[in-house]
PyMOL Python script that loads the backbone (N, CA, C, O; Angstrom):
from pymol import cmd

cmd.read_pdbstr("""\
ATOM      1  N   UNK A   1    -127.732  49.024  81.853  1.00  0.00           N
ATOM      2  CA  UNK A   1    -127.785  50.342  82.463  1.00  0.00           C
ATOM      3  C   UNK A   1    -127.225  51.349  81.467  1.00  0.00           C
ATOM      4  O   UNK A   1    -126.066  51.117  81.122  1.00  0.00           O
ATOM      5  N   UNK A   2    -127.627  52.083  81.102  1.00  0.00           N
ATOM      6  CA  UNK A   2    -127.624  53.307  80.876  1.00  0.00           C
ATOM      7  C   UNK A   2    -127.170  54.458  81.049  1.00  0.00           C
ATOM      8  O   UNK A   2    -128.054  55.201  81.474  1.00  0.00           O
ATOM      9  N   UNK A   3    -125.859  55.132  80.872  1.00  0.00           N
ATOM     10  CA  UNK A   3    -125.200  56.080  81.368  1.00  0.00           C
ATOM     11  C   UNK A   3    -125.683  57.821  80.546  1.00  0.00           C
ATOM     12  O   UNK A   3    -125.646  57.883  79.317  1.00  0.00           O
ATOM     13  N   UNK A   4    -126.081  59.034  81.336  1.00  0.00           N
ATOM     14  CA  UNK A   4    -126.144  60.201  80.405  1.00  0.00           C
ATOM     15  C   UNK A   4    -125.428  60.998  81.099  1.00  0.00           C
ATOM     16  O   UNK A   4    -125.862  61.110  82.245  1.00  0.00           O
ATOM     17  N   UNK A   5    -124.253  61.768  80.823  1.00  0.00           N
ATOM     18  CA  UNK A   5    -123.190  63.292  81.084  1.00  0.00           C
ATOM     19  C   UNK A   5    -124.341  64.086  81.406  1.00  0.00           C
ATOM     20  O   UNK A   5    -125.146  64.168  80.478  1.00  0.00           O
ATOM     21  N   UNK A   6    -124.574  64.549  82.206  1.00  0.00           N
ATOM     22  CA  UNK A   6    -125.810  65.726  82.562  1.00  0.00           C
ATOM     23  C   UNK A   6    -124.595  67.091  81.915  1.00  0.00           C
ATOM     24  O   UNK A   6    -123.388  67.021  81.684  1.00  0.00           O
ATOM     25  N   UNK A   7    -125.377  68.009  81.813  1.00  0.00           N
ATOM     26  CA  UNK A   7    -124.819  69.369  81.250  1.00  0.00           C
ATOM     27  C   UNK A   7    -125.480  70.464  82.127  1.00  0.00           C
ATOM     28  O   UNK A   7    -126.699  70.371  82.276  1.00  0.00           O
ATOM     29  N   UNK A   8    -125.058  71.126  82.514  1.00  0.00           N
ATOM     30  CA  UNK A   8    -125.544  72.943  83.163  1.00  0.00           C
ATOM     31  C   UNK A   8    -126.535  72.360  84.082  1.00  0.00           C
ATOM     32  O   UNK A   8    -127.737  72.579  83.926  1.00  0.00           O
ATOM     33  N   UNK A   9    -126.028  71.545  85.139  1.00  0.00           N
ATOM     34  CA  UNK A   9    -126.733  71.286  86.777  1.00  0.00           C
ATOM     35  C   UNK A   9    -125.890  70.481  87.298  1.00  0.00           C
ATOM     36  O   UNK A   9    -124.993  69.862  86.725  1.00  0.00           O
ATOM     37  N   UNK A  10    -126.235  70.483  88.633  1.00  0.00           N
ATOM     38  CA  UNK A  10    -125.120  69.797  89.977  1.00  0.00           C
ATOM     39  C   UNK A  10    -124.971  68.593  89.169  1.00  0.00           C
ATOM     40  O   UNK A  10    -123.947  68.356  88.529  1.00  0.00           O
ATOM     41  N   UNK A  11    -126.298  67.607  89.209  1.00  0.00           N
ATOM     42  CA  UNK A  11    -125.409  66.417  89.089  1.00  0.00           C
ATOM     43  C   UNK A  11    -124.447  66.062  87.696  1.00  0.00           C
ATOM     44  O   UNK A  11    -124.602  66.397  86.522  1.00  0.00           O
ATOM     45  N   UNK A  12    -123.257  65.133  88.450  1.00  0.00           N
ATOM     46  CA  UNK A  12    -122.826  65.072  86.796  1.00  0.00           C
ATOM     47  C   UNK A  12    -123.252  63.642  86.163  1.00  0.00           C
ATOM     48  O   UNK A  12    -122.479  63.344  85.253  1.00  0.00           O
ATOM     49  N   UNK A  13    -124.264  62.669  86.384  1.00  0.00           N
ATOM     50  CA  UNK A  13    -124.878  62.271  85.603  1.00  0.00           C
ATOM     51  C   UNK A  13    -125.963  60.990  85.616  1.00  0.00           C
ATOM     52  O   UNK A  13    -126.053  60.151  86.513  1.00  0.00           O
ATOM     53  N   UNK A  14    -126.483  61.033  84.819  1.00  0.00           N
ATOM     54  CA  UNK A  14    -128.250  60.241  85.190  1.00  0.00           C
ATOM     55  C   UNK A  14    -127.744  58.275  84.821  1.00  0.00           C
ATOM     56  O   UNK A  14    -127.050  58.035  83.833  1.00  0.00           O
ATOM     57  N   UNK A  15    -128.090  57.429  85.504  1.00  0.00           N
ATOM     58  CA  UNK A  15    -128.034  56.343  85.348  1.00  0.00           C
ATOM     59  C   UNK A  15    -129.422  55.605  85.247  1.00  0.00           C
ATOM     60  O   UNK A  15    -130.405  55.643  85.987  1.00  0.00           O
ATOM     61  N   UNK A  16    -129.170  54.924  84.087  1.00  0.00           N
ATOM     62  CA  UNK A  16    -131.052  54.650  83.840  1.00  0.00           C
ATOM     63  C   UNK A  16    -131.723  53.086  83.005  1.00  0.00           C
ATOM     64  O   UNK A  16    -131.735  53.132  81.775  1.00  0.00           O
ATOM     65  N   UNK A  17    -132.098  52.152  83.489  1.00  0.00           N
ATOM     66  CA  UNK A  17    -132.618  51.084  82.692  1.00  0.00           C
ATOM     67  C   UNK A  17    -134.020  51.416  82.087  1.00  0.00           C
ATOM     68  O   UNK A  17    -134.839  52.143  82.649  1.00  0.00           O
ATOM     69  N   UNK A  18    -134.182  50.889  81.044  1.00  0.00           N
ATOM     70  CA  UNK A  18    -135.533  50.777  80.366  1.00  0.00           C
ATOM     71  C   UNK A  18    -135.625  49.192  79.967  1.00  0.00           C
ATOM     72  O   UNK A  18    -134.813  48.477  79.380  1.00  0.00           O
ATOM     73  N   UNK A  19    -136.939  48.909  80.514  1.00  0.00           N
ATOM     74  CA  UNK A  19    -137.431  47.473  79.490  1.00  0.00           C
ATOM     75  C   UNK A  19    -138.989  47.444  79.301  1.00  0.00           C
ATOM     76  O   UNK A  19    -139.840  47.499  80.189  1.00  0.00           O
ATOM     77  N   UNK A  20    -139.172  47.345  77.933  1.00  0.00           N
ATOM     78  CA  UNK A  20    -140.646  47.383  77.473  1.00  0.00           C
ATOM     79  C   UNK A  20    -141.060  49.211  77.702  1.00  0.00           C
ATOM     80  O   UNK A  20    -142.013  49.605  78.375  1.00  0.00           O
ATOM     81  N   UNK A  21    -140.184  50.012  77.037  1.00  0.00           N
ATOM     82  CA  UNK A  21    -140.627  51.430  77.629  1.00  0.00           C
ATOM     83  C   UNK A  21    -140.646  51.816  78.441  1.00  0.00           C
ATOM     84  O   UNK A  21    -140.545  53.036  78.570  1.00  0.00           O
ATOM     85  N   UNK A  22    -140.793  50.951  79.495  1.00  0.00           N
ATOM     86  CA  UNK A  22    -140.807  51.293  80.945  1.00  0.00           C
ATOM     87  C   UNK A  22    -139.494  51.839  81.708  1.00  0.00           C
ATOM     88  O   UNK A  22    -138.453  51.315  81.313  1.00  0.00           O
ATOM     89  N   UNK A  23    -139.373  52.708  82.631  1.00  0.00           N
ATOM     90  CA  UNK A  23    -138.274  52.974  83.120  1.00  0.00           C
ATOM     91  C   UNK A  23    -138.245  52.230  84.695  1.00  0.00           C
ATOM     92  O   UNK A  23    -138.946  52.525  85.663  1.00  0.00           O
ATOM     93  N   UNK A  24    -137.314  51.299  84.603  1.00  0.00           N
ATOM     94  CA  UNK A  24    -137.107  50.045  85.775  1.00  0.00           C
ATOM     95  C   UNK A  24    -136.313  50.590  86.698  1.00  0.00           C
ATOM     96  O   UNK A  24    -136.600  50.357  87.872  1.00  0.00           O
ATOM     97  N   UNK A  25    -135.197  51.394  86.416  1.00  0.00           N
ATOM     98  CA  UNK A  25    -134.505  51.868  87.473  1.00  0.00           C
ATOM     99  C   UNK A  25    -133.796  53.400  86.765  1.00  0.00           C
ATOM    100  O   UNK A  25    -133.922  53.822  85.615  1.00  0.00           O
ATOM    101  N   UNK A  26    -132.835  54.154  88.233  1.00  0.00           N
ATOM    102  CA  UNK A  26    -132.975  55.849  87.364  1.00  0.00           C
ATOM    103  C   UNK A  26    -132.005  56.252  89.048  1.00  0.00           C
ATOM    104  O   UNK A  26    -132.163  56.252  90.269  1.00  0.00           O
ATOM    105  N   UNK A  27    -131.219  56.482  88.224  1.00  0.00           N
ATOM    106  CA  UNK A  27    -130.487  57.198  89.668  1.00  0.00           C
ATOM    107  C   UNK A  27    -129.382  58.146  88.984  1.00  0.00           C
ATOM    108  O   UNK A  27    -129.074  57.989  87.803  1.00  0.00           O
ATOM    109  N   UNK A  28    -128.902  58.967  89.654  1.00  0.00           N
ATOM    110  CA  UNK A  28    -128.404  60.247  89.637  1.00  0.00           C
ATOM    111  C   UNK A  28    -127.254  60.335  90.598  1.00  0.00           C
ATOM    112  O   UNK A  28    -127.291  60.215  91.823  1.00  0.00           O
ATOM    113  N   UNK A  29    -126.163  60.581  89.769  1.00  0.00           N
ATOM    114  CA  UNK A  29    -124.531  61.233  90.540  1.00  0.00           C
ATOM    115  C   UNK A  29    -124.658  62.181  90.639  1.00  0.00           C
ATOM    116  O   UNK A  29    -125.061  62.725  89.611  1.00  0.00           O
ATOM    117  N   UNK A  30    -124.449  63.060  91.803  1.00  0.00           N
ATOM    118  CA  UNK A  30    -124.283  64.028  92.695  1.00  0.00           C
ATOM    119  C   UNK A  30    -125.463  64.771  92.187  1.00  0.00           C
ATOM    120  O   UNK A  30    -126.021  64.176  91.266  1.00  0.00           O
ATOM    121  N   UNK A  31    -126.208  66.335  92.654  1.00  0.00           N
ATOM    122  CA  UNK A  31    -127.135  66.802  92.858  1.00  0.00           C
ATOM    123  C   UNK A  31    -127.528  67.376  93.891  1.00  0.00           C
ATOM    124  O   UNK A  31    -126.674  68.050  94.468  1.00  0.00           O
ATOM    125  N   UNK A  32    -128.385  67.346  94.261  1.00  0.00           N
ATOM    126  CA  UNK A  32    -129.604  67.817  95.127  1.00  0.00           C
ATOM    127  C   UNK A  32    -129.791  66.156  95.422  1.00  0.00           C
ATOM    128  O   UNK A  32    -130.257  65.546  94.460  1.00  0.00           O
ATOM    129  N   UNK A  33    -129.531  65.457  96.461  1.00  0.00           N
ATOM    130  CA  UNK A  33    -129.741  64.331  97.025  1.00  0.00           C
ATOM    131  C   UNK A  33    -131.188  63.697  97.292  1.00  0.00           C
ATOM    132  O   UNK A  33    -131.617  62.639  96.833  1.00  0.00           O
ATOM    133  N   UNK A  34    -131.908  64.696  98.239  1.00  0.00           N
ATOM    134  CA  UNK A  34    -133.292  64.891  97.945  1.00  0.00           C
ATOM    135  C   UNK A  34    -133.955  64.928  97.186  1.00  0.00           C
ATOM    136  O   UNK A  34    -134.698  63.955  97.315  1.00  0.00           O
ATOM    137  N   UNK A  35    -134.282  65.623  96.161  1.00  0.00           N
ATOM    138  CA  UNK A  35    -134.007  66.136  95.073  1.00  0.00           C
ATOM    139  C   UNK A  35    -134.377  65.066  94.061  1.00  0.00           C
ATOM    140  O   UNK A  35    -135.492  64.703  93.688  1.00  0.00           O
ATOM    141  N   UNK A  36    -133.147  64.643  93.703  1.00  0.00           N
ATOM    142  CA  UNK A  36    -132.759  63.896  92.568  1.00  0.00           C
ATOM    143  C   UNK A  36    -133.770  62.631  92.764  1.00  0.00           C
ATOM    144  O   UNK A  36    -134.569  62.204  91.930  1.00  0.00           O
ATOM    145  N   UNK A  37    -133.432  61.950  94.599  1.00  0.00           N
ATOM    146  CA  UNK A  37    -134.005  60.652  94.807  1.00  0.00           C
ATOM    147  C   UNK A  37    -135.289  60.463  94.484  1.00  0.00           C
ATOM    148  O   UNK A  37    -135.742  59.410  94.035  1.00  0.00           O
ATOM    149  N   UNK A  38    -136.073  61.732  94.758  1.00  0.00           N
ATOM    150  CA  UNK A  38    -137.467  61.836  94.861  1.00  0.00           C
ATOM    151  C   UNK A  38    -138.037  61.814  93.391  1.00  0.00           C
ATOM    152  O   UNK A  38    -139.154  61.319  93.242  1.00  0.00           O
ATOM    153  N   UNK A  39    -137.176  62.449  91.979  1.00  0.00           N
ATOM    154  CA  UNK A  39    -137.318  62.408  90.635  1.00  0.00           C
ATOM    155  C   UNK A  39    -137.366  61.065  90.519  1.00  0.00           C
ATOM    156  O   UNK A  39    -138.389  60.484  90.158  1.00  0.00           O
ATOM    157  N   UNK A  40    -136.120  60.387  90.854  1.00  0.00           N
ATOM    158  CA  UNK A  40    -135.401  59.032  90.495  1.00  0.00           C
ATOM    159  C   UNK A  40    -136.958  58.198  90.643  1.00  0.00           C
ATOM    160  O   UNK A  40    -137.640  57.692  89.752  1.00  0.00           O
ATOM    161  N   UNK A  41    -137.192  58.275  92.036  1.00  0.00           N
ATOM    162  CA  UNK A  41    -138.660  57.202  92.704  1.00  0.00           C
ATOM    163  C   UNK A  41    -139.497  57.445  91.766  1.00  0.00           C
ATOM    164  O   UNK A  41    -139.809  56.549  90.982  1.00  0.00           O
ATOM    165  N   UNK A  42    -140.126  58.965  91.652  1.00  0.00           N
ATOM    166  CA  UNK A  42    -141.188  58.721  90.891  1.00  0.00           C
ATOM    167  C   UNK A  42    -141.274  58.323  89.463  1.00  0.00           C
ATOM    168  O   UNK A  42    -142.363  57.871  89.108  1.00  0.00           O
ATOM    169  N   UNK A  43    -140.306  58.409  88.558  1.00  0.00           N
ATOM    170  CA  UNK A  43    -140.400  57.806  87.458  1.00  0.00           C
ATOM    171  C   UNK A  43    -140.327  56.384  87.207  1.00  0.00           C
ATOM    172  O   UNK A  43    -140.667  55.930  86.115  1.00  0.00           O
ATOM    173  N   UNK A  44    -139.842  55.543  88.289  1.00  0.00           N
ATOM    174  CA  UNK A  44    -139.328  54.259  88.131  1.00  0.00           C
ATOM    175  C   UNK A  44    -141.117  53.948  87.829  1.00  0.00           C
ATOM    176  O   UNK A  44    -141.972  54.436  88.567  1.00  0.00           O
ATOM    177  N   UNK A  45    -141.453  53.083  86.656  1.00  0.00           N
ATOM    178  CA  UNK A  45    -142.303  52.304  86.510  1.00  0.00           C
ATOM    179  C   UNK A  45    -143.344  52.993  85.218  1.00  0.00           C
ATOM    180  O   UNK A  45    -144.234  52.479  84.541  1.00  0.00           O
ATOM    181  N   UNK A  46    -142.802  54.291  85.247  1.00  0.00           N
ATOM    182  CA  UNK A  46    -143.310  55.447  84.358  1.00  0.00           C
ATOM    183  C   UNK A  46    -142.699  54.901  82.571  1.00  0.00           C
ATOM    184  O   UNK A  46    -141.547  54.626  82.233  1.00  0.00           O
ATOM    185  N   UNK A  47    -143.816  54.904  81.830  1.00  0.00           N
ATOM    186  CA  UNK A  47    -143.237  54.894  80.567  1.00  0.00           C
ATOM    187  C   UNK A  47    -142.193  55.837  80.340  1.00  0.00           C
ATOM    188  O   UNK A  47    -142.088  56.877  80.991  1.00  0.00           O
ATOM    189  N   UNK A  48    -141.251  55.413  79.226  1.00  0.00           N
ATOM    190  CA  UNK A  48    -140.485  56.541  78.713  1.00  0.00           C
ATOM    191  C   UNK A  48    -141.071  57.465  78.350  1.00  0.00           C
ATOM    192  O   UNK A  48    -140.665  58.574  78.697  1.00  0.00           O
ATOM    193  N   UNK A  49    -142.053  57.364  77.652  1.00  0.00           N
ATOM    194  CA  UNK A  49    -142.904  58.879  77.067  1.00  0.00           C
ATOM    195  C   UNK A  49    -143.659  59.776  77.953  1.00  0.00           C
ATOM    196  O   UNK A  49    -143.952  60.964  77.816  1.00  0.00           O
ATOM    197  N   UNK A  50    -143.889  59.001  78.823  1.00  0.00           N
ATOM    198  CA  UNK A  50    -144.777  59.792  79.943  1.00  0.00           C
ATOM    199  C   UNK A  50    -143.970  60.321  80.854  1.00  0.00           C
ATOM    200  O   UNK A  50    -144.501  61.096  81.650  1.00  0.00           O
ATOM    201  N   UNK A  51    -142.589  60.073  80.978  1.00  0.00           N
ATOM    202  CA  UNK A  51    -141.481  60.683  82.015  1.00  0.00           C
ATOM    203  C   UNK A  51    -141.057  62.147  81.100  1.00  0.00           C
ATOM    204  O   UNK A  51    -140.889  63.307  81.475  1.00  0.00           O
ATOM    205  N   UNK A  52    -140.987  61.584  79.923  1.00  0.00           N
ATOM    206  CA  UNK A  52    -140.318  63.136  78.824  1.00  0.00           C
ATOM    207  C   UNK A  52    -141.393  63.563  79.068  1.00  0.00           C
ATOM    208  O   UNK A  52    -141.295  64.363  79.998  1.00  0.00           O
ATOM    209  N   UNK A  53    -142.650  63.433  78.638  1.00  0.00           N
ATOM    210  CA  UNK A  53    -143.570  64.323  78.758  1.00  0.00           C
ATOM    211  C   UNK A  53    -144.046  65.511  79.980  1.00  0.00           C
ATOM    212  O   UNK A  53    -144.648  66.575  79.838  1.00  0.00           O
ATOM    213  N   UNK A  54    -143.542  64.890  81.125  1.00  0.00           N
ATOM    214  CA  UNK A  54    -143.503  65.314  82.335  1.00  0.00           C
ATOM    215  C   UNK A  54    -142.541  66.209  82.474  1.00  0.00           C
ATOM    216  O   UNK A  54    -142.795  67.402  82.639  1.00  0.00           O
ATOM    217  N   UNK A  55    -141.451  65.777  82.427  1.00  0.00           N
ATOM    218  CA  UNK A  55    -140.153  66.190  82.671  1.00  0.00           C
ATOM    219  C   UNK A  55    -139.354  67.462  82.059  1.00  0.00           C
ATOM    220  O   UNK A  55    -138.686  68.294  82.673  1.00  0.00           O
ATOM    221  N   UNK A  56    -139.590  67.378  80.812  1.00  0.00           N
ATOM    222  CA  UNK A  56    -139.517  68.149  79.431  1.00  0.00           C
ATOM    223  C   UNK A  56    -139.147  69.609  80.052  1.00  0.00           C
ATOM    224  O   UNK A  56    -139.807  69.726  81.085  1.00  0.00           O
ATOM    225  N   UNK A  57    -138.598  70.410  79.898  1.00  0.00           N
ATOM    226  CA  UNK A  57    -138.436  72.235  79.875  1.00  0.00           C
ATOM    227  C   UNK A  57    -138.390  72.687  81.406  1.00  0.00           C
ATOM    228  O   UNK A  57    -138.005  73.840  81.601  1.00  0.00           O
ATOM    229  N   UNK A  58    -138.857  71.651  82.893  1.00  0.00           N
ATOM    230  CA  UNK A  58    -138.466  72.092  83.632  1.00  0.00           C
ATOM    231  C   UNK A  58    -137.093  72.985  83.905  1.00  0.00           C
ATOM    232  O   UNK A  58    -136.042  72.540  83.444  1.00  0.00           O
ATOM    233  N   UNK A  59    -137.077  74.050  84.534  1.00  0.00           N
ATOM    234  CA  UNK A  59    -135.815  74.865  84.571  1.00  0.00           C
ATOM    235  C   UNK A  59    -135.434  74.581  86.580  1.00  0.00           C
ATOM    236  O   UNK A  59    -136.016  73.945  87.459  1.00  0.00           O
ATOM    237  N   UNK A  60    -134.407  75.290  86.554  1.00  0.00           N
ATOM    238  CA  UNK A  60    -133.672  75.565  87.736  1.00  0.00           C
ATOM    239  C   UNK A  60    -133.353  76.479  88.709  1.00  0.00           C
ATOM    240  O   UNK A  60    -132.188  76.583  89.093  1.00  0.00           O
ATOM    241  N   UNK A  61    -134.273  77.182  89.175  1.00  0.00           N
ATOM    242  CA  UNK A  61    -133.750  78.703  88.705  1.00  0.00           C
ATOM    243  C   UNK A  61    -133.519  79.548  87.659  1.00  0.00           C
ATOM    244  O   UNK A  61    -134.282  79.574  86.694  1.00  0.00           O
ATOM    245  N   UNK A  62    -132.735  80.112  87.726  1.00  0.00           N
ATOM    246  CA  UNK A  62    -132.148  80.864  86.293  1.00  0.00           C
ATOM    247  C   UNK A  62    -131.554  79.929  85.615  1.00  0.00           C
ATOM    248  O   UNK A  62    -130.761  80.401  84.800  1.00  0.00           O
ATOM    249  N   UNK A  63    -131.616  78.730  85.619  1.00  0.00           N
ATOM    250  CA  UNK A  63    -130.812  77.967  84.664  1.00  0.00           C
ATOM    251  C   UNK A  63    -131.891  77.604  83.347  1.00  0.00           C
ATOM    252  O   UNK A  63    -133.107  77.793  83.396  1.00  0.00           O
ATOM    253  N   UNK A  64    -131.328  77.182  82.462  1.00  0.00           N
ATOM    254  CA  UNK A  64    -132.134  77.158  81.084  1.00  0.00           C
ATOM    255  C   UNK A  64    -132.551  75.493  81.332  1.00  0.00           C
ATOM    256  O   UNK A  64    -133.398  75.115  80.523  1.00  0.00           O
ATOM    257  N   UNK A  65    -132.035  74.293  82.449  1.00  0.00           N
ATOM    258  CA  UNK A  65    -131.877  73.351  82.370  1.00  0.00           C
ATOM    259  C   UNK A  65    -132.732  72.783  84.152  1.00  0.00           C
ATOM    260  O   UNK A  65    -133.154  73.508  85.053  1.00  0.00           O
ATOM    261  N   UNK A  66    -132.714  71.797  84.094  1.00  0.00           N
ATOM    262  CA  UNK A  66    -132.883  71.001  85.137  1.00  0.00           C
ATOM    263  C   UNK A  66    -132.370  69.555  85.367  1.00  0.00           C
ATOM    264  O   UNK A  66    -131.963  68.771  84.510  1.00  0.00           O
ATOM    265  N   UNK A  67    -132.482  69.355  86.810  1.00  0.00           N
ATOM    266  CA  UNK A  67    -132.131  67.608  86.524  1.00  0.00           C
ATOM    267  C   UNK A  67    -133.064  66.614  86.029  1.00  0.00           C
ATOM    268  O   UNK A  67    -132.775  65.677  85.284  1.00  0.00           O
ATOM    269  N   UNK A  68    -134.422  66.946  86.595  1.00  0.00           N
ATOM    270  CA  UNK A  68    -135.720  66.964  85.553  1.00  0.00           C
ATOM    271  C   UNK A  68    -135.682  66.699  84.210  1.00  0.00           C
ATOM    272  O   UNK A  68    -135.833  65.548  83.801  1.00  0.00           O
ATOM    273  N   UNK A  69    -135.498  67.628  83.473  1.00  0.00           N
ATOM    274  CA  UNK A  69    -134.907  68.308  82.355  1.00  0.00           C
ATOM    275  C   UNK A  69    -133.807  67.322  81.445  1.00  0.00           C
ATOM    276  O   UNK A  69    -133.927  66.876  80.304  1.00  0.00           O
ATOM    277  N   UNK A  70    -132.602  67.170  82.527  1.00  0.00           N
ATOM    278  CA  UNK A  70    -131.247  66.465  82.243  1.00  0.00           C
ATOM    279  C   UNK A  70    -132.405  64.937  81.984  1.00  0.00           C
ATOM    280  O   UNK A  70    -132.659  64.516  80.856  1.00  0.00           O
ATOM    281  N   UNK A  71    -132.854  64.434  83.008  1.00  0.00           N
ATOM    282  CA  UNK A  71    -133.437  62.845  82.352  1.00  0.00           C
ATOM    283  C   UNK A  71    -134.540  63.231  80.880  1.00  0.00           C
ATOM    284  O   UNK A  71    -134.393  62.745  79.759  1.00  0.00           O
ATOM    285  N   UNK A  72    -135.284  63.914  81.169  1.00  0.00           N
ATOM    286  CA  UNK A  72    -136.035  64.021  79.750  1.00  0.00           C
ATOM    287  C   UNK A  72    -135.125  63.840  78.819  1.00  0.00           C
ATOM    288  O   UNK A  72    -135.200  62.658  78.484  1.00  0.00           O
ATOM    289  N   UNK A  73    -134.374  64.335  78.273  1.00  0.00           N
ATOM    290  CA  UNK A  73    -133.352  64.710  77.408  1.00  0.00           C
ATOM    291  C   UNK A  73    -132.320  63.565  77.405  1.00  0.00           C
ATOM    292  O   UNK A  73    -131.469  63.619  76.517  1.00  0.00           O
ATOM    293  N   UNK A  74    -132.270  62.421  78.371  1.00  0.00           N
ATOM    294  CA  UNK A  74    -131.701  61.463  78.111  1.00  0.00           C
ATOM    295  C   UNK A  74    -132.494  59.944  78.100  1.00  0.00           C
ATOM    296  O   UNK A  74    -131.976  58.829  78.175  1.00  0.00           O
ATOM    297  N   UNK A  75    -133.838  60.283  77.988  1.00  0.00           N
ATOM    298  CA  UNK A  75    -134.700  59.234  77.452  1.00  0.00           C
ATOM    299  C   UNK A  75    -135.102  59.636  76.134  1.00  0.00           C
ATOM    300  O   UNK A  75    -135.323  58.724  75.337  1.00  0.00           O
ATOM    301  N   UNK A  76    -135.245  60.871  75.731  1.00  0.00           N
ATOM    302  CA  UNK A  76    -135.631  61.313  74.829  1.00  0.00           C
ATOM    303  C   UNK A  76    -134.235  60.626  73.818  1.00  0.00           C
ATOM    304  O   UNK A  76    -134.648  59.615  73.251  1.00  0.00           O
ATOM    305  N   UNK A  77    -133.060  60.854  73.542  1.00  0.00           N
ATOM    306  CA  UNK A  77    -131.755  60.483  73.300  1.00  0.00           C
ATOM    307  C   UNK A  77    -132.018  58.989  73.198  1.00  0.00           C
ATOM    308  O   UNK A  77    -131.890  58.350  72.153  1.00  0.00           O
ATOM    309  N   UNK A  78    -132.332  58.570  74.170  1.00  0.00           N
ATOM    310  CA  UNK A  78    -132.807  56.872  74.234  1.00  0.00           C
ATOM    311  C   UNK A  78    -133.517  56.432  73.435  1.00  0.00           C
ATOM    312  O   UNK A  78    -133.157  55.477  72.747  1.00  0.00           O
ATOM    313  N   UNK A  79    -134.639  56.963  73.308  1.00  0.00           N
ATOM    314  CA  UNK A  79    -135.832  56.831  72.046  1.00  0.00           C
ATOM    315  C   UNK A  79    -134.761  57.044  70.770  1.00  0.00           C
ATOM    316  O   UNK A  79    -134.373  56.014  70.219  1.00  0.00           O
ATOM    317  N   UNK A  80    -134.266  58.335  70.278  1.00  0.00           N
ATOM    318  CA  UNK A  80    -134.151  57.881  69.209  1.00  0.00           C
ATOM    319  C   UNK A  80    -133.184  57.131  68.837  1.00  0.00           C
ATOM    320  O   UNK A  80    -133.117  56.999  67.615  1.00  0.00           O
ATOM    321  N   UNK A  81    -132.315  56.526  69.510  1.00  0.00           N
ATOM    322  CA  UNK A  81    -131.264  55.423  69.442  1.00  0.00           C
ATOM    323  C   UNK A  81    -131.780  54.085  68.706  1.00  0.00           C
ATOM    324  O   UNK A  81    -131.029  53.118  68.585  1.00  0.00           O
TER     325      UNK A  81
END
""", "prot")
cmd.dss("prot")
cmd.show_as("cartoon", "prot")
cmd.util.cbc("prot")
cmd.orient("prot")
């Protein structure tokens, strides 16, 4: 499992397995409960590249960021590891 510090949104942070690219599991500390779960579901089974690709520049409102956003940015981080 996989731990990422989310930055500039509710939750404070994304929990995430990958095997074979694939993203197997994906859950989220605090947030938008709704929200988050419904991100979390739909990516599970989603390549890594196809979740960043998706995910990528969503915003928040006026925020420059998303929780969206927050996982792109921590698969993306993943990749280049």
């Amino acid at each position: 499992m996989y731990t990422y510090k989310t930055r500039g949104v509710c939750s404070r942070a994304i929990n995430f397995e990958i095997e074979n690219s694939v993203i197997t599991d994906c859950r989220f500390e605090g947030g938008c409960s709704g929200n988050t779960q419904g991100v979390a579901a739909l990516v599970v089974g989603m390549t890594v590249e196809e979740a960043v690709r998706r995910l990528k520049g969503i915003k928040c409102g006026m925020r420059p960021t998303s929780c969206p956003d927050q996982l792109a940015i921590a698969l993306s981080e993943h990749l280049e590891a």
